[in-house]
N, C-alpha and C positions, 0 to 999 in steps of 0.2 A: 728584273727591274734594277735599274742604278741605284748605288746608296750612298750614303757619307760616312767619311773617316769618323762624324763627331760622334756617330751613335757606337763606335768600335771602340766601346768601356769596358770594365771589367766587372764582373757582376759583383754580386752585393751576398756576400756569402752564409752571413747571419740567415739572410732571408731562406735560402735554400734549406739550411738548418730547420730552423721554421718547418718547412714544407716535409722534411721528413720525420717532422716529432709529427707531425696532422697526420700523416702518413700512417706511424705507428699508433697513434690514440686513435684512429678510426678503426682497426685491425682490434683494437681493443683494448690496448696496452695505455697504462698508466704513464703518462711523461712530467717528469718534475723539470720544469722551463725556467735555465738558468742559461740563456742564450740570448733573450731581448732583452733591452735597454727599453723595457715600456710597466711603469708603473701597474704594480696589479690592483690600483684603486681607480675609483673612474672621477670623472669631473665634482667638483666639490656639489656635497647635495643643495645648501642653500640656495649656488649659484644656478644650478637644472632648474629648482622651480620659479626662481625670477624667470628665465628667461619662458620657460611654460608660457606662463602668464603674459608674456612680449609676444609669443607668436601670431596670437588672433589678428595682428595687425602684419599687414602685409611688408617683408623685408627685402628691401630692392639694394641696388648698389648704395656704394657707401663713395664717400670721395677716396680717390688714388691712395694714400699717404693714411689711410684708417680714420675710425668714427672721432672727431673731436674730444669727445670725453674719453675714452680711451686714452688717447695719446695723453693729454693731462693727467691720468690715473698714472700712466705709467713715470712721466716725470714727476708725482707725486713720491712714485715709488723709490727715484733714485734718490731723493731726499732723506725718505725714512731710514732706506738699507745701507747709504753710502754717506749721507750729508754730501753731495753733490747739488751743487741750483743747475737744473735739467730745463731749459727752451723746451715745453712741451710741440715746435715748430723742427725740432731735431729727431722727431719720435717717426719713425714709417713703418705700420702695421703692415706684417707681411704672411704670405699663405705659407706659415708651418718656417721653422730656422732655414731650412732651402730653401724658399723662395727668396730667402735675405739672403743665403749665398749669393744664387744666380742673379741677384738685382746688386749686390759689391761686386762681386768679380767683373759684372759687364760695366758699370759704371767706373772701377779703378783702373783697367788693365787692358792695354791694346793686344793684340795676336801674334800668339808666340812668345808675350814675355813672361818671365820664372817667379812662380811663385813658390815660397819656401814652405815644407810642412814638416815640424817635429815626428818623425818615425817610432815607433808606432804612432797610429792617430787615428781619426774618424774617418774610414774608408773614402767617403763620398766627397770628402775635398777633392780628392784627388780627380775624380770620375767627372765632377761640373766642371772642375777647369777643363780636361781636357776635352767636355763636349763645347766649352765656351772658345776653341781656340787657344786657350793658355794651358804653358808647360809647370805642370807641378814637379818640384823638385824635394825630396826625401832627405831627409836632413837626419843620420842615426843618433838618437839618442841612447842613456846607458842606461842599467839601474840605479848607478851609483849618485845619477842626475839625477835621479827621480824623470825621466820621462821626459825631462823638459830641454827643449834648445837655448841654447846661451847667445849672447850676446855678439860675439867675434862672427857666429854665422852669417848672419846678415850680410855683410861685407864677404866673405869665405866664397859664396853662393852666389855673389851677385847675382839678389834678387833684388825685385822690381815690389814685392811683398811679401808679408810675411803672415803668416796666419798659427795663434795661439790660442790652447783650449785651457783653462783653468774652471773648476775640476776639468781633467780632461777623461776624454773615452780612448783608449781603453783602460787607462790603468789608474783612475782616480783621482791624481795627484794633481797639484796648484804649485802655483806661482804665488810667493810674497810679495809686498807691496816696494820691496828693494828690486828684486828680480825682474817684477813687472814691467817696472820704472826704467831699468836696465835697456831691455830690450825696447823699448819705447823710443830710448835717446837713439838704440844704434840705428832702428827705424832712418830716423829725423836725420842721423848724420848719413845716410846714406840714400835719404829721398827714395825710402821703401815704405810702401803704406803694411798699416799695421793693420790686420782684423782681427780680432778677441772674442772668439763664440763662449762665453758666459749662460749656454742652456743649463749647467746644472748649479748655477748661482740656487743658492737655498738650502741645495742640500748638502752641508759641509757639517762636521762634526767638534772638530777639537777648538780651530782657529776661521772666523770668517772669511769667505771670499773677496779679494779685491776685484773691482771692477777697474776696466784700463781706463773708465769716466774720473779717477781718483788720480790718476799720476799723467793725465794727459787729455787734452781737446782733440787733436790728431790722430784720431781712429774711427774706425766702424768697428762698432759692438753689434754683436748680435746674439739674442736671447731668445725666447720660446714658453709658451705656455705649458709644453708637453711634460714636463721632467716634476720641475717642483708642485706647479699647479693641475697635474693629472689629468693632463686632456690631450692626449696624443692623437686621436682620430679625428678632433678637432679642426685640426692644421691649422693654427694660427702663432705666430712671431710675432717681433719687433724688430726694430734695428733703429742706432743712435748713429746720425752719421755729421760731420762737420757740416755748419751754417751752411756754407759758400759749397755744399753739393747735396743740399734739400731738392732745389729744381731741378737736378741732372738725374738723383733718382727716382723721384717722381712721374718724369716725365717716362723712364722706363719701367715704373708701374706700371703704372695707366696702359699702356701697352700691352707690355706680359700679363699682367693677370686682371685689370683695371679694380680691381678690390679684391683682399681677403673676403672671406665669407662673414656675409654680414651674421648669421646668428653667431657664428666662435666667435667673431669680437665683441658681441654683447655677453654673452657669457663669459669670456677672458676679463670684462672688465667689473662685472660680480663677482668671479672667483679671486677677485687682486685682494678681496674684504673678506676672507673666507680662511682669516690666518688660523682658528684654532684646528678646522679638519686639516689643515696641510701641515700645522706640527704635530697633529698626531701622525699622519703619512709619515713625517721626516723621524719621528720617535721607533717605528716599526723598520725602518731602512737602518738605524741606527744596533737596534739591536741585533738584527738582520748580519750586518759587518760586524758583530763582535764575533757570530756564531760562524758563518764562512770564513773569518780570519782562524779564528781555533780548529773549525775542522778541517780545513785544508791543512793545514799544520801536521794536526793527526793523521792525516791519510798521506803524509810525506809531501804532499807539494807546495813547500814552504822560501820558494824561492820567488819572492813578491815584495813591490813594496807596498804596504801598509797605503789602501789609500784614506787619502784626504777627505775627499768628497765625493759625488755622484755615486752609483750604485754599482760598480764595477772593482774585478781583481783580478788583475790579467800577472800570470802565473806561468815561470817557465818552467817548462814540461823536459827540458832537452835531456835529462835523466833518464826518462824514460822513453822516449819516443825523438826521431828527423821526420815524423810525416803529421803535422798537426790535425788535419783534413782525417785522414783514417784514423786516430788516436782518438778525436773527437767522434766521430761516426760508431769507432769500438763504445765508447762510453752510453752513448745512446743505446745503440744495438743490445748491449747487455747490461747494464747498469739501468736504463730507465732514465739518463737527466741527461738534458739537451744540453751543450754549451757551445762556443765561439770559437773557431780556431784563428790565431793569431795572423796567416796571411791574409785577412779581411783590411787586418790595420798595419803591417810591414812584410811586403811583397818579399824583401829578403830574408830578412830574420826571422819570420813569422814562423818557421812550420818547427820551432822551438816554443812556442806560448800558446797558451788558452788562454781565454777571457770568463770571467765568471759572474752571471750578472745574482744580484742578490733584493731584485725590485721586489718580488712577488708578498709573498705571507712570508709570516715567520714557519709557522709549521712546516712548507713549503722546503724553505731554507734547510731547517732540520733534518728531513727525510731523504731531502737532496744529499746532504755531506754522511748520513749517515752511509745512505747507496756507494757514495762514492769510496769511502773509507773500506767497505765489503769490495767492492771493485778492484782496488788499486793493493789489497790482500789479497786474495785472489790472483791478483796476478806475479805475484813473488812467487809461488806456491810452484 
């Protein structure tokens, strides 16, 4: 049967991961799962039994653009967390942060044109544009950056946009509100749209997150329920896009998904009130990174930058290993703890870095760097 070039992506290499810790815990084997970027708490409990209580009544579609009160909740939100005045009329409830991809890129971007992404980064930018007809173009960042693309790119790349993660995945680290600002303006001077995935807004440690709602109107933002408020199977987003392109992506809701799922947006907008169990989440993520930062130190693999925020520490390995893929696979196989090999998030440099997620339990965490520290002995020997 015939097919299309669009569905010729690259797989999603986390997931496979995945598939052969299940692999090995079904065999019987204990895996310590430091490979997803999925909270090991589940949706805030308050917010489960409000909604309990909502289901007796029957839940149909919702309108295109998400439930009324929602989107007010959520420009409620940008108030509190930013001092931002948010047009709850700017808010579009989307199915999970991808579905706010795919409803920006098809609303920003004609076929064929370059969109820019910070290298390393979150695999899947890559894989929607190019099932949308758009050229994602890799932009290498350093350590020395912290991860992040600078301003001069924009223009470098002649791109058409540009897309920036603060915290970002894989290596944790943000953008200041100088930085942010920064890249904002070369945007503007160069008539490239800006998109700023903000999912791990919440979970930052030292210095808060800037949102690009703070140094600019001229963007789509896009956030998510999954990360700080623990409801990743959920699949419910948001996305904040300029006045004057409300009706342009509305009208490709309505279409592509014609509503999120109406129960995640009534629980998304219970769990937005649900701040003391999501700072205790954010308190265990916290201590979580002090102990992954010190034992990866001790087991030698200390070539990382300290991240910022979100749950991740992507760690180059090239000391010890040119094949990330089988470095990580060794780890598993004899060590017992799943992780990320870095060609997931930079197709070139990648098979020099692991990713290390640190969502789960503490105890978790613990056992995990202990394994590894016995592992990575072991192998000097």
């Amino acid at each position: 049967m015939r097919h299309s070039t669009r569905g010729e992506v690259d797989p999603f290499i986390v997931m496979d991961v995945m598939e052969a810790a299940r692999k090995a815990e079904a065999a019987g084997r204990h895996i310590i799962h430091m490979e997803v970027g999925q909270p090991g708490t589940g949706a805030p409990a308050e917010a489960r039994a409000k909604l309990v209580a909502e289901l007796a009544t029957p839940l149909g579609y919702t309108v295109g653009l998400g439930l009324p009160e929602l989107r007010a909740r959520i420009a409620r939100h940008y108030a509190q967390w930013y001092n931002v005045d948010l047009d709850p009329a700017r808010v579009v409830v989307t199915s999970g942060a991808s579905g706010a991809f795919l409803l920006a890129f098809s609303a920003l971007f004609d076929n064929d044109e370059r969109v820019g992404l910070g290298a390393p980064c979150y695999p899947s930018y890559r894989q929607i544009l190019k099932a949308v007809g758009l050229t994602p173009v890799d932009i290498p960042t350093t350590l020395a950056q912290r991860f992040q693309p600078r301003p001069g790119d924009v223009a470098a790349h002649d791109l058409a946009g540009l897309i920036v993660a603060s915290p970002a995945n894989p290596t944790g680290t943000m953008l200041d509100r100088p930085a942010l600002a920064a890249l904002a303006d070369a945007c503007a001077v160069a008539d490239a749209a800006l998109i700023s995935d903000e999912i791990y807004h919440g979970i930052d440690y030292d210095v808060a997150s800037v949102s690009a709602l703070q140094v600019t109107d001229d963007a789509y933002v896009v956030n998510s329920f999954s990360k700080y408020f623990s409801m990743t199977g959920w699949r419910v987003g948001w996305m904040i896009v300029p006045e004057d392109h409300v009706r342009r992506v509305e009208r490709l809701a309505q279409n592509m998904f014609i509503c999120a799922p109406h129960a995640s947006q009534r629980l998304a907008l219970h769990a937005m009130d649900c701040t003391d169990e999501l700072e205790a989440n954010k308190a265990v993520y916290a201590a979580n990174r002090a102990l992954m930062i010190a034992g990866l130190q001790a087991a030698g693999l200390d070539r990382f930058a300290p991240p910022d925020g979100a749950f991740y520490v992507y760690v180059d390995v090239s000391a010890h290993t040119d094949d990330a893929l089988a470095f990580a696979a060794e780890i598993l196989e004899v060590a017992g703890v799943a992780v990320t090999p870095g060609i997931d998030f930079d197709a070139v440099r990648g098979q020099n870095w692991l990713r290390f997620s640190y969502a789960r339990s503490t105890d978790d965490i613990r056992e995990g760097m202990d394994r590894l520290a016995r592992f990575m002995q072991a192998r000097k020997l």
